[in-house]
MIVOLUM-133082 format. One record per residue: x, y, z of N, C-alpha, C in turn; residue in three letters. Coordinates in steps of 0.001 Angstrom, whole numbers, plus 500000, padded with zeros to 6 digits. Layout:
# MIVOLUM-133082
XYZXYZXYZala
...
END
This chain:
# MIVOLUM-133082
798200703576734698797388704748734402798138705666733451unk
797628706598732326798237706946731383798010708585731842unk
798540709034731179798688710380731569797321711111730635unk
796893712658730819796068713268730261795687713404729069unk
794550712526728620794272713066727194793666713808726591unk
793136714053727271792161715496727134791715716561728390unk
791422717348728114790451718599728821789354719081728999unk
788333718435729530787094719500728728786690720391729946unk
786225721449729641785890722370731002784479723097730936unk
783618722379731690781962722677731794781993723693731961unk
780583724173731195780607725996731443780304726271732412unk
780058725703733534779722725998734899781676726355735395unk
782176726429734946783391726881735909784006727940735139unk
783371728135733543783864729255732621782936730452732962unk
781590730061733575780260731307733320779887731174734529unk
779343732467734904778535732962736056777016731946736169unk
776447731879737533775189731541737175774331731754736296unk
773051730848736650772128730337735188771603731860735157unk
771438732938736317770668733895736526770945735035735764unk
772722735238735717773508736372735156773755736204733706unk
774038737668733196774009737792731786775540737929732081unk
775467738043730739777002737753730245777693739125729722unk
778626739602729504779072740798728326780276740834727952unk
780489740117727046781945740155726571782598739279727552unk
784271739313727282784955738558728031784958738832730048unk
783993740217730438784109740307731483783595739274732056unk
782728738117731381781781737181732267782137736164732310unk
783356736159732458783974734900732731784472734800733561unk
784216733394734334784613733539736127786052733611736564unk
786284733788737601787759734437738209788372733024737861unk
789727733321737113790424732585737417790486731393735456unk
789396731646734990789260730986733572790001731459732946unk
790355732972732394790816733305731363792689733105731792unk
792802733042732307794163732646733246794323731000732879unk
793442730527732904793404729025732912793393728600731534unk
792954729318730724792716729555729028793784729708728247unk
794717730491728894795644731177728336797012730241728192unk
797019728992729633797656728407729917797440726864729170unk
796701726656729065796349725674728209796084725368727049unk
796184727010726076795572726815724697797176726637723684unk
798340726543724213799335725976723548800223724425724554unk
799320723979725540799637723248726149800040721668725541unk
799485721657724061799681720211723340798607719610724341unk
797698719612724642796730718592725073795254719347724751unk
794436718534723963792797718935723165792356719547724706unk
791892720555724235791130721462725049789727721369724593unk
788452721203725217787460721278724848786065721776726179unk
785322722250725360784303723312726418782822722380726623unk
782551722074727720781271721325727022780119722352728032unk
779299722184727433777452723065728085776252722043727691unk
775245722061728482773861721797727973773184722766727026unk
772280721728726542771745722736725742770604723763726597unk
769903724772725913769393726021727218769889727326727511unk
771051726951727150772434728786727661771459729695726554unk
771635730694727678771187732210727111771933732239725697unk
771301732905724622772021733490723453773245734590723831unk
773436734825724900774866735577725443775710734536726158unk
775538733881726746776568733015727390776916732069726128unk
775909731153725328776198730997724280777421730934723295unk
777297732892722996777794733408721731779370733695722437unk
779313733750724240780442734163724718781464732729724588unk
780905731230724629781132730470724831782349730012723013unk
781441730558722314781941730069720944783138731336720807unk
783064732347721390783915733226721177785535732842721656unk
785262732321723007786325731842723830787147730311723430unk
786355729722722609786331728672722131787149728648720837unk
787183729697720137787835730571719119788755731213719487unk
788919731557720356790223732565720923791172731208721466unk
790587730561722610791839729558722768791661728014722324unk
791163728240721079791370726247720426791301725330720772unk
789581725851721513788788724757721699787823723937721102unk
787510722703721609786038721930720862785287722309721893unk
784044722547721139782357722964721645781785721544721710unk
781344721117723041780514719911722726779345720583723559unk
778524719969722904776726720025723350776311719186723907unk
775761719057724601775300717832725827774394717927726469unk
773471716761726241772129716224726808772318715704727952unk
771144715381728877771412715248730136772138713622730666unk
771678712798729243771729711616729155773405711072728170unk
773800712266727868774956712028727166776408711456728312unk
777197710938727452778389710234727968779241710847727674unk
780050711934728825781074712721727668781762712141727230unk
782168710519727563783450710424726950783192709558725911unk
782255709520725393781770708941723880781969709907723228unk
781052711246723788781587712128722797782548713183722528unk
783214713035723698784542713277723203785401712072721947unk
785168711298722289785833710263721650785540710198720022unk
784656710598719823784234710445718312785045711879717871unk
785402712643718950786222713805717845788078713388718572unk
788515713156719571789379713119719985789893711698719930unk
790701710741719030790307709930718269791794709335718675unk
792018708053719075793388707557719349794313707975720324unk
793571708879721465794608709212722709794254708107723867unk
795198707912724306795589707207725773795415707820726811unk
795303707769727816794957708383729238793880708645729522unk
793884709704730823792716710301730695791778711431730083unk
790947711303730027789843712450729828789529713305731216unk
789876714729731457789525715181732779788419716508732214unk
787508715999733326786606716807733005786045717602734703unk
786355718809733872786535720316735125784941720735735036unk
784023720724736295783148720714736785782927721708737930unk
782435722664738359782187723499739282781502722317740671unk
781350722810741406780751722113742600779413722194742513unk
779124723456742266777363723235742032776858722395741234unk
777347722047740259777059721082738910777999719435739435unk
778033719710740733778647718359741169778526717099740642unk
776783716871740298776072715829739882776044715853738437unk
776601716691737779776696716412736354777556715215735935unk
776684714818734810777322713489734282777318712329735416unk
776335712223735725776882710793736583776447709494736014unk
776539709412735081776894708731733851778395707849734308unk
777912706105734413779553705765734670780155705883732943unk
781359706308733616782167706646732406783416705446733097unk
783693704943733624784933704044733717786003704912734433unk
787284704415734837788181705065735202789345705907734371unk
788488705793732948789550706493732068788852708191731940unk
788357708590732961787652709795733052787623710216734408unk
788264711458734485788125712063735938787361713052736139unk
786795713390737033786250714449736975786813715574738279unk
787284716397737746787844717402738364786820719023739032unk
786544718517740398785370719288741397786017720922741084unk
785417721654741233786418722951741788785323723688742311unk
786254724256743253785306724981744681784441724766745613unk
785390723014745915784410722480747055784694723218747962unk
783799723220748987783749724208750492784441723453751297unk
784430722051751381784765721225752506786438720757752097unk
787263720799750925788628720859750943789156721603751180unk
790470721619752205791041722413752371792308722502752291unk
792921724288752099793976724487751209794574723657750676unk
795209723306749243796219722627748397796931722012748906unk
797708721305748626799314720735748986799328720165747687unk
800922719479747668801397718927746921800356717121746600unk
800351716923747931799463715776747950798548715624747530unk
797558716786747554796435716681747056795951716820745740unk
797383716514745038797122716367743562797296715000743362unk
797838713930744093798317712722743959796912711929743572unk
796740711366742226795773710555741484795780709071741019unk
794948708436741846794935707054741566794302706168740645unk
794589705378739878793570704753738768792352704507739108unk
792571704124740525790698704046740762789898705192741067unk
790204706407741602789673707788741481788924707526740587unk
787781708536740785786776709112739567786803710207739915unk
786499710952741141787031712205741217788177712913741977unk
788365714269741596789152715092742622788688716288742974unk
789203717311744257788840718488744188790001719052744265unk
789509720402743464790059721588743834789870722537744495unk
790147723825745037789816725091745680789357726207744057unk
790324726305743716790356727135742617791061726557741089unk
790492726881739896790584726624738739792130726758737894unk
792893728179738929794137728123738589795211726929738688unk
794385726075739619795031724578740545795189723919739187unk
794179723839738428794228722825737450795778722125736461unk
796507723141736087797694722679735659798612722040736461unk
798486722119737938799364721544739018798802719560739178unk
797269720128739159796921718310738731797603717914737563unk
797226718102736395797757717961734791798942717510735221unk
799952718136735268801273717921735649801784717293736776unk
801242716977737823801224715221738371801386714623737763unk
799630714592737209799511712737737113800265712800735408unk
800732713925734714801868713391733437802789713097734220unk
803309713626735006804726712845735744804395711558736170unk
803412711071736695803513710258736774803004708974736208unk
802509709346735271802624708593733871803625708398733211unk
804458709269733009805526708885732023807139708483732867unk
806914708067734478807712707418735067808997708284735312unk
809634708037735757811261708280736817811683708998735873unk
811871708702734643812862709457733691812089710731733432unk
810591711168733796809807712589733100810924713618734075unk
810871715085733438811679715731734455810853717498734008unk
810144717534735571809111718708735318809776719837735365unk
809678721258734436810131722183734246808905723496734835unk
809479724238735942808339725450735945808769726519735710unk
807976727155734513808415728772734301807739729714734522unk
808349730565734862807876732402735072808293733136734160unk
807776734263733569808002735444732712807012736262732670unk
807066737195731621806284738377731311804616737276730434unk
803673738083730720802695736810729769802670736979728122unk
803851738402728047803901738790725911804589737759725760unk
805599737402726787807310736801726481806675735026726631unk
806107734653727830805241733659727791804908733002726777unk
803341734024725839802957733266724583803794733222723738unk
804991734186723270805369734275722578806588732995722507unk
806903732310723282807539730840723971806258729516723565unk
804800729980724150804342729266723931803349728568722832unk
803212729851722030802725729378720954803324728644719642unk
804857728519720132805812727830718862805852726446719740unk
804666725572720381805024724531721198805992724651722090unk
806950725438722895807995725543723713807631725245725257unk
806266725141725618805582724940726757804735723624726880unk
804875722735726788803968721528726903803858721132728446unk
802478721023728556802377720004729839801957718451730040unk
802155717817728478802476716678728427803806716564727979unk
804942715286728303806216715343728110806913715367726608unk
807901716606726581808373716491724937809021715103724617unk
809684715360723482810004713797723175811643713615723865unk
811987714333724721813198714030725827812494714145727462unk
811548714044727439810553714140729007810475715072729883unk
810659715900729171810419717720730015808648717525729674unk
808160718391730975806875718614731356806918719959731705unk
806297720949731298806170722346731407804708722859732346unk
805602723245733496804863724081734606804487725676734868unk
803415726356734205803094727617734723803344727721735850unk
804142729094736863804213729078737663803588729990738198unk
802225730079739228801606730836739147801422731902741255unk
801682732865740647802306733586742114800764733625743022unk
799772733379742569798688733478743342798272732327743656unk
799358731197743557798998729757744447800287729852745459unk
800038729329746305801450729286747092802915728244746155unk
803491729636746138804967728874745786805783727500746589unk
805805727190747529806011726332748103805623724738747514unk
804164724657747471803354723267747109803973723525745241unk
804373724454744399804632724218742921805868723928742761unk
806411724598743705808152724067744112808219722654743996unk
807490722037744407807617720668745420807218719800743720unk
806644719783742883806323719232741401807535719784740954unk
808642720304740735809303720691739237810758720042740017unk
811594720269739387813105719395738945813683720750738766unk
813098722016737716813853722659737575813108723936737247unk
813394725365737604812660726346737174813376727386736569unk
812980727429735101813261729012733919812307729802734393unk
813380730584734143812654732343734943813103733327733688unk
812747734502733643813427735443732695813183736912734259unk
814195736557734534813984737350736191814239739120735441unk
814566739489734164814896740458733860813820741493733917unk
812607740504733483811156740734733065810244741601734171unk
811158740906735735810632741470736862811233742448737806unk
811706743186737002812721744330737505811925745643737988unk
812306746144739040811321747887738964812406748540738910unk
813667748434739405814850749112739167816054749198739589unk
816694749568739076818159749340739009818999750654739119unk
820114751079740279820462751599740555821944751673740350unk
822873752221739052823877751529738645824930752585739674unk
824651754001740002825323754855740454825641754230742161unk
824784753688742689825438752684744252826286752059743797unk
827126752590745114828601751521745128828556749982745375unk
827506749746745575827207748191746289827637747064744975unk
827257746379745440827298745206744538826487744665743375unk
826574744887742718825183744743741326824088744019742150unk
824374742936742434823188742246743488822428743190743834unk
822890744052745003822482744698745182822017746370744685unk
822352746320743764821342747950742868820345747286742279unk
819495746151741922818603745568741705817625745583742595unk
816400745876741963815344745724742859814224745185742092unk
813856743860742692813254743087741654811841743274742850unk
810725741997741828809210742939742218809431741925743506unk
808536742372744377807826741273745525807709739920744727unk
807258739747744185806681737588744187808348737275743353unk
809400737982742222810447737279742320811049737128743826unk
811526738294744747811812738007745946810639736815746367unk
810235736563746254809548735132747099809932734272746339unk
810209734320745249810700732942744221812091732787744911unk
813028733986745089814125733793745539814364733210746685unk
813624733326747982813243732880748911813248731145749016unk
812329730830748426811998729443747932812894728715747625unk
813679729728746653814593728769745885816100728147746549unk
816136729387747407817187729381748337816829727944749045unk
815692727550750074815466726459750601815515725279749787unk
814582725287748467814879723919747229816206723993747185unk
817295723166747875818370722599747517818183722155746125unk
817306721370745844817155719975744835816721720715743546unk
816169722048744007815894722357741975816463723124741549unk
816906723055740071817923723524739386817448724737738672unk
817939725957739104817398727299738535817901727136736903unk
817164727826736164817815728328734744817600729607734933unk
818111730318734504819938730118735438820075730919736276unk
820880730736737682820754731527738763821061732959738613unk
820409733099739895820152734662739456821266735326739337unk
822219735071740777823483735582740161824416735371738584unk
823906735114738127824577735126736752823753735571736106unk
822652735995735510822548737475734990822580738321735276unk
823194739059736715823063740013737054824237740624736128unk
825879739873735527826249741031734032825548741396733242unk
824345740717732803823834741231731512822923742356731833unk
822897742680733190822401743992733008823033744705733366unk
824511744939733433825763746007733516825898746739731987unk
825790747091731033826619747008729799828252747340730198unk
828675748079730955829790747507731407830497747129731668unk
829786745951732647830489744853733235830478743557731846unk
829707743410731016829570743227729649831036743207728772unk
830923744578728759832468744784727846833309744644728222unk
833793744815729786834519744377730290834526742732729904unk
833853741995730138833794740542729902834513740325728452unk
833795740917727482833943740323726285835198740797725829unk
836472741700726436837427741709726126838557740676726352unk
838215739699727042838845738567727162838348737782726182unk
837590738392725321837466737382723824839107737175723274unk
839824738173723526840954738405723078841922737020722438unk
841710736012723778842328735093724096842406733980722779unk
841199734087722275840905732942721169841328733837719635unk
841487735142719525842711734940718227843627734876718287unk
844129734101716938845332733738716137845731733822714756unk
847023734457714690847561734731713418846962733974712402unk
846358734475711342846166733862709858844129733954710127unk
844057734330710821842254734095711075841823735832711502unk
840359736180711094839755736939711181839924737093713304unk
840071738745713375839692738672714937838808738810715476unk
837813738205716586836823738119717240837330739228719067unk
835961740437718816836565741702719991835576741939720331unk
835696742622721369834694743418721540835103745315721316unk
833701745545721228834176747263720281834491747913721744unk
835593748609721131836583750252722253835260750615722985unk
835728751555724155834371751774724838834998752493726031unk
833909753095726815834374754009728142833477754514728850unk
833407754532730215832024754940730580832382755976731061unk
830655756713731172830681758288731484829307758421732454unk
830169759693733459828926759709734286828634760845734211unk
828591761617733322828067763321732840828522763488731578unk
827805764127730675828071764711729699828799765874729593unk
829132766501730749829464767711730638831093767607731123unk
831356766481730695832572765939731690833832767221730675unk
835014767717730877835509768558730035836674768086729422unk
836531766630730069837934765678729254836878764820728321unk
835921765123728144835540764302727149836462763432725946unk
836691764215725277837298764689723677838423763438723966unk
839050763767725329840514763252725382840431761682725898unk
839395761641726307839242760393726531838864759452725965unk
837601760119724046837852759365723099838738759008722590unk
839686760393722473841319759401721918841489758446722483unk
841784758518724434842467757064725055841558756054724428unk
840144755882724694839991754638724398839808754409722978unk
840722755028721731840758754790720463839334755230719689unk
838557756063720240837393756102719457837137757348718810unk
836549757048717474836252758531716330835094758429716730unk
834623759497715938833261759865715591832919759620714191unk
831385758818714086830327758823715290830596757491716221unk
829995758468717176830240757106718405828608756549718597unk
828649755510719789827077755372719983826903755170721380unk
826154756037722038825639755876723747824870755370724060unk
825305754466724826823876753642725434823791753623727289unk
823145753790727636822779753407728982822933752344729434unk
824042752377730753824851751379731492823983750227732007unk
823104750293732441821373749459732443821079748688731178unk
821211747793731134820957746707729853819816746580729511unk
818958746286730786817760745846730053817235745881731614unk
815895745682731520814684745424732960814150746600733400unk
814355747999732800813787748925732699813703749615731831unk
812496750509732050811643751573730656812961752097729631unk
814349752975730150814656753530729754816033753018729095unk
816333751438729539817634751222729362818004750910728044unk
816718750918726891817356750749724869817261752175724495unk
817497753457725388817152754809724859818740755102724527unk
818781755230723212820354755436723159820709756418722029unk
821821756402721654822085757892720377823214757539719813unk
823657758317718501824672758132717785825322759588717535unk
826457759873718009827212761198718425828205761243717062unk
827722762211716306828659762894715662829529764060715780unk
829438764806716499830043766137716943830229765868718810unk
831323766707719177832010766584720596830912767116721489unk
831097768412720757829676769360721677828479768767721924unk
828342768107720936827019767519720950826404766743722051unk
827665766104722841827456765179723888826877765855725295unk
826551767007725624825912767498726455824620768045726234unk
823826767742724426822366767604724629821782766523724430unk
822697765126724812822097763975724910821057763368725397unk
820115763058725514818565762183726417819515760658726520unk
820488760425727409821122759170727612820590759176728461unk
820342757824729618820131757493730939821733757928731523unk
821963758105732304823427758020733257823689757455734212unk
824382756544734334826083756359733636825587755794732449unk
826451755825731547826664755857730284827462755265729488unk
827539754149728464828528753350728062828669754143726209unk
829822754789726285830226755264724639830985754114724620unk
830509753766722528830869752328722171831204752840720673unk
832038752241720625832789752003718655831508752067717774unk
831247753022716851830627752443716310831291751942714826unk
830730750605714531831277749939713607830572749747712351unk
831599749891711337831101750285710023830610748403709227unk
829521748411709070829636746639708714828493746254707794unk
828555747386706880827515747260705554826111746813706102unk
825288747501706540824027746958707489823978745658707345unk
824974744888707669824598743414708508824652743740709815unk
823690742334710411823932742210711644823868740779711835unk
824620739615712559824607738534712669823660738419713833unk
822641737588714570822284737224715466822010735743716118unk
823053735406717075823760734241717414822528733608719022unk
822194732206718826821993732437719879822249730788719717unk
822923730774721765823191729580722405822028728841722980unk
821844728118722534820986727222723194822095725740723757unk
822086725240725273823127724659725194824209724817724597unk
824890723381723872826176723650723753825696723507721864unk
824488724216721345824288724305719842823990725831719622unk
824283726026718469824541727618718134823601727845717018unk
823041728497716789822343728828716057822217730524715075unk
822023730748714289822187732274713450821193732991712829unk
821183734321712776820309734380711561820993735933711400unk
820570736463710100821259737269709589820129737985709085unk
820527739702709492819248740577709323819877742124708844unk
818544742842708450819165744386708069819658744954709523unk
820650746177709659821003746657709914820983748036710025unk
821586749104710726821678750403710332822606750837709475unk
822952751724708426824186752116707993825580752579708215unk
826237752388707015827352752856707706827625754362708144unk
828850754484708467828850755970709414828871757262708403unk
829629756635707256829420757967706390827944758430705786unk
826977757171705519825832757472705522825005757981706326unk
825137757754707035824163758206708422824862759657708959unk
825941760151708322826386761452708817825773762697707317unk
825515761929706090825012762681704897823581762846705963unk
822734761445705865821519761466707135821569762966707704unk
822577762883708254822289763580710110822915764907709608unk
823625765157708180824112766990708042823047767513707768unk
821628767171707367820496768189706964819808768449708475unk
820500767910709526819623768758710839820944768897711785unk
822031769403710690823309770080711523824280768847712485unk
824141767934711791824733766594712654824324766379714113unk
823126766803714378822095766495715662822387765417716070unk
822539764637717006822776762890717566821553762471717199unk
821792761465716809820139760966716170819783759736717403unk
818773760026718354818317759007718906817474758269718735unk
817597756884719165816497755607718941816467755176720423unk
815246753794719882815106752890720978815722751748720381unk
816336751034720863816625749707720270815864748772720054unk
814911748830720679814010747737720668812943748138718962unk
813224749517718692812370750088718009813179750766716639unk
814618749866716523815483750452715868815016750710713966unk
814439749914713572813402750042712223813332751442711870unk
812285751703713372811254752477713045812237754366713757unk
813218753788714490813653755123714914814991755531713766unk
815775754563713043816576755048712533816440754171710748unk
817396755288710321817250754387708700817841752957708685unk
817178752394707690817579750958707812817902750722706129unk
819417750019705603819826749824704601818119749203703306unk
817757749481702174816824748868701259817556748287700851unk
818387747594700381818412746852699707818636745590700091unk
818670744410699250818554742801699202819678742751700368unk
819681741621701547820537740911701916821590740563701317unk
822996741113701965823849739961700630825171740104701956unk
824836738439702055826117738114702693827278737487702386unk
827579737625701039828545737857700174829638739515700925unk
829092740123701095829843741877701402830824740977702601unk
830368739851703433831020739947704585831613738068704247unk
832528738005705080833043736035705263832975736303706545unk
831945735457707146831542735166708680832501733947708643unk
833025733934709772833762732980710063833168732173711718unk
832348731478711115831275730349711329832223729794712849unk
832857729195712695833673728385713799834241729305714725unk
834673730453714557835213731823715171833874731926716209unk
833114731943715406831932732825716350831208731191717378unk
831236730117716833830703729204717972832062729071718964unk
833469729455718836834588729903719661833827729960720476unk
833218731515720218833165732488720928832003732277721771unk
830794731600721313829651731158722261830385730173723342unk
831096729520723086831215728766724313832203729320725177unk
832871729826724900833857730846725787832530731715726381unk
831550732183725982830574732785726903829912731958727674unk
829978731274727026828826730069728314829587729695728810unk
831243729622729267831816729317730237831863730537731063unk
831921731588730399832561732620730975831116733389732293unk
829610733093731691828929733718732125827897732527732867unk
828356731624732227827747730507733102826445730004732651unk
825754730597731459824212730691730824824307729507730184unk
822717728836729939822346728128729470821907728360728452unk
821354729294728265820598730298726984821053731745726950unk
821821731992725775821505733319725597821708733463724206unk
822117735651724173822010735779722495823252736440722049unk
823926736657721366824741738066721231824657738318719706unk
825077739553718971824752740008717928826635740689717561unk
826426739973716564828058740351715753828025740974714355unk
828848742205714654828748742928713298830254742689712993unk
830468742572711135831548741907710916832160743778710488unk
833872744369710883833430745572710736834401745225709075unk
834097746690708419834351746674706780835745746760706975unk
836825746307706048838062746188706108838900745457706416unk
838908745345707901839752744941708647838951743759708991unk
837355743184708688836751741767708769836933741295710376unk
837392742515710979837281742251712612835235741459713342unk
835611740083714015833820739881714058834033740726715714unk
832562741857715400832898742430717002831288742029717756unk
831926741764718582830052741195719633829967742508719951unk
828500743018719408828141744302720078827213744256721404unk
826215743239721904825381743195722244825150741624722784unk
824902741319724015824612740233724821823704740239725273unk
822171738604725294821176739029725900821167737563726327unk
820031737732727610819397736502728584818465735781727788unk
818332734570727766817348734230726969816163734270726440unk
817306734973725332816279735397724015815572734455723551unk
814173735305722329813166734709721867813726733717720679unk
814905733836719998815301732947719231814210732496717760unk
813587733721717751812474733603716763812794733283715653unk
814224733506715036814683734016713607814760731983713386unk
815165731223714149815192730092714259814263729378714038unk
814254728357713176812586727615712617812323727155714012unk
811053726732713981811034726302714911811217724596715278unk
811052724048714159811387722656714045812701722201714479unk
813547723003714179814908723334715164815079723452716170unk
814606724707716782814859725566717752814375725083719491unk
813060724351719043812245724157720003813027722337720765unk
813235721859719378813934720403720503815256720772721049unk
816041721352720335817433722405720990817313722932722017unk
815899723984722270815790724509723512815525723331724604unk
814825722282724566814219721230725598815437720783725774unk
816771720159725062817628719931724736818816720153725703unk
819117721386726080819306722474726357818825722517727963unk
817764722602728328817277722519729215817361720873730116unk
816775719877729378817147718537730294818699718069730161unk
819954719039729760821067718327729976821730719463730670unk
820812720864731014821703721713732186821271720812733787unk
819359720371733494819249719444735011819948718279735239unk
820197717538734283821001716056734724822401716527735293unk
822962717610734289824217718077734739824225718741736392unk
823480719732736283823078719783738307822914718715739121unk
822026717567738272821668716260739432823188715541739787unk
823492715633738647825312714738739004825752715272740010unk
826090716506739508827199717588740247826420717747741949unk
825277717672741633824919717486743004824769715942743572unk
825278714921743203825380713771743497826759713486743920unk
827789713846743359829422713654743862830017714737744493unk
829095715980744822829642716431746000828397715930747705unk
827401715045747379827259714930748702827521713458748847unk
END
């Protein structure tokens, strides 16, 4: 039996009854546009089929949705064969054809179509709750049921596993749904197997976690995504000043019992990247990898503060070697509203009308002709891209004397648009990146932090050609990266952190 070749999903499980009007995307039944969203970069033909008859609103809603997630419209007589006509547009695939059917429309198509066509029930009354089992599909099946429509990718991803045999190895992820498409529309999500046999699992918190557990090998999370807050001023243990939402605590839960699946990457190991901190602290053991005759790889001077109004300020930029302007950022990395709200301090006084979050990380700021390098690890391959920057310090202090050298604050995330950004051409000629220095330095982080994926950003500073990591992130979007690259690197990446768990968990039991 071959794995899924298509999709088509009767408008009886997209639209309300024959009775109800339609209006816009509200008329679409619970649980579709969820199901839409998940499948329209899935690499497998998506297609919508209806009789002819639909209201001129269900209709026009039908072609709309059909347009939004990259689908085929088929039209169908009572006497039609879908899988003829699918076949005349979906042309040279193997497997099956599954075709998603509401229960009321039970009797649609009963048309033999052969066993290369399933038809997938949803919302029979008489099945009950899910399991893992009840996705298990046999060549002789013609049909299956479901409870609900969200189920559908948990079938899909069966019967591809078990089509593509022992070696497929299913992946389930969680994130934000911006961070999601933005993964999944460069192909990074397939739920048929890439060309190293990763199978990509939505993981969806309104099915029971338990039965989705029980399908995957291994689950990427971006647990940063699900933060409400973070409490850096408790003495406790970073673990603990985190407070992540309800359904990650149930992922955590879960995961604790799955001996057998391999987190990317456990939670305890990003909990540095949201210290900045505990961060710099880290990256000063970059130290270790220079040597005489080569550019040095550092991290920038730094000191934390838990008031502005502190009255050793001044003296404590000297200890930790730092002029002005400096730059403040909030000890909170990332997973909340306020943690890219940061400033650039030109004057001493100045540091007590700051809008910083507190505690507070003052950092070097480094002079490096608006470059900025941006590095990211995928596995044990490195990847770059090179972008504008902010200016240097004497510029940005001409900037900042027409409003009395005010601290000029930004968002980072919004750095463009909050601070000046160098015009002119790229030229990375101003700087000699020293290429091998800096993949050093990625793998000394991926030993050091234990990640499978991440990012950091190196400004080379003017003069002294010091490369300094300003900035470390959890796995990043890696956008700057083609994607023809990026995307088998990431799968890459991913099926040789699980084999590496399956070993390591093979010679210690």
């Amino acid at each position: 039996m071959g794995g899924v070749r298509g999709i088509v999903l009767d408008s009886s499980v997209l639209l309300p009854s024959a009775d109800d009007e339609v209006i816009g995307d509200a008329g679409l039944c619970s649980g579709a546009e969820f199901l839409l969203r998940k499948l329209r970069y899935s690499s497998i033909p998506i297609g919508i089929s209806h009789e002819q008859g639909l209201s001129s609103s269900k209709e026009c809603l039908l072609k709309e949705v059909a347009k939004t997630y990259l689908c085929t419209i088929f039209c169908l007589l009572p006497q039609d064969d879908i899988s003829s006509e699918v076949s005349r547009i979906w042309e040279g695939k193997d497997g099956r054809l599954i075709h998603v059917v509401s229960w009321c429309r039970e009797d649609l198509s009963q048309k033999k179509n052969g066993s290369h066509v399933l038809k997938v029930i949803v919302g029979s009354a008489e099945r009950e709750a899910s399991s893992n089992s009840g996705y298990a599909v046999t060549a002789e099946m013609l049909s299956i049921s479901i409870n609900k429509l969200q189920e559908l990718p948990l079938l899909v991803c069966s019967m591809n596993i078990k089509a593509a045999g022992e070696e497929a190895m299913a992946v389930g992820y969680v994130m934000k749904p911006s961070r999601e498409e933005d993964f999944a529309k460069r192909g990074s999500f397939p739920l048929c197997p890439t060309q190293n046999g990763l199978i990509f699992l939505p993981l969806n918190y309104d099915l029971p976690i338990s039965s989705q557990l029980q399908l995957v090998d291994a689950i990427l999370h971006k647990a940063t995504d699900e933060i409400l807050a973070v409490d850096m001023t408790s003495p406790s243990e970073l673990s603990d000043k985190v407070t992540f939402t309800r359904n990650l605590q149930e992922l955590q839960r879960y995961v604790e019992c799955q001996t057998d699946c391999c987190i990317i990457d456990p939670f305890n190991n990003i909990f540095p990247i949201l210290d900045r901190m505990k961060i710099q602290q880290i990256l000063m053991g970059l130290e270790t990898l220079n040597t005489d005759g080569r550019c040095r790889i550092r991290a920038p001077s730094f000191f934390k503060v838990d008031s502005f109004d502190d009255p050793n300020l001044e003296q404590r930029l000297a200890e930790a070697k730092l002029r002005l302007p400096s730059i403040v950022k909030p000890q909170v990395a990332c997973g909340v509203s306020d943690a890219h709200s940061m400033a650039i301090v030109f004057k001493v006084d100045h540091y007590k009308d700051l809008n910083v979050p507190l505690p507070a990380v003052v950092q070097e700021y480094v002079d490096h002709s608006s470059l900025i390098y941006k590095f990211y690890a995928l596995g044990g391959k490195v990847f770059h891209a090179v972008k504008k920057s902010i200016p240097n310090s004497d510029t940005l202090m001409n900037l900042a004397a027409e409003k009395g050298l005010k601290p000029l604050h930004f968002d980072r995330h919004n750095i463009l648009k909050s601070l000046p950004v160098s015009k002119e051409q790229l030229n990375v000629d101003n700087h000699k990146l020293d290429l091998e220095l800096v993949k050093d330095a990625a793998d000394w982080l991926r030993r050091a932090l234990d990640l499978t994926i991440f990012g950091f950003d190196v400004v080379i500073q003017e003069g002294s050609g010091d490369h300094v990591i300003v900035d470390v992130n959890y796995l990043p979007s890696f956008k700057e990266v083609p994607d023809d690259t990026a995307i088998p690197a990431f799968w890459d990446a991913l099926k040789e952190k699980i084999v590496s768990r399956k070993n390591q968990k093979e010679e210690t039991s």
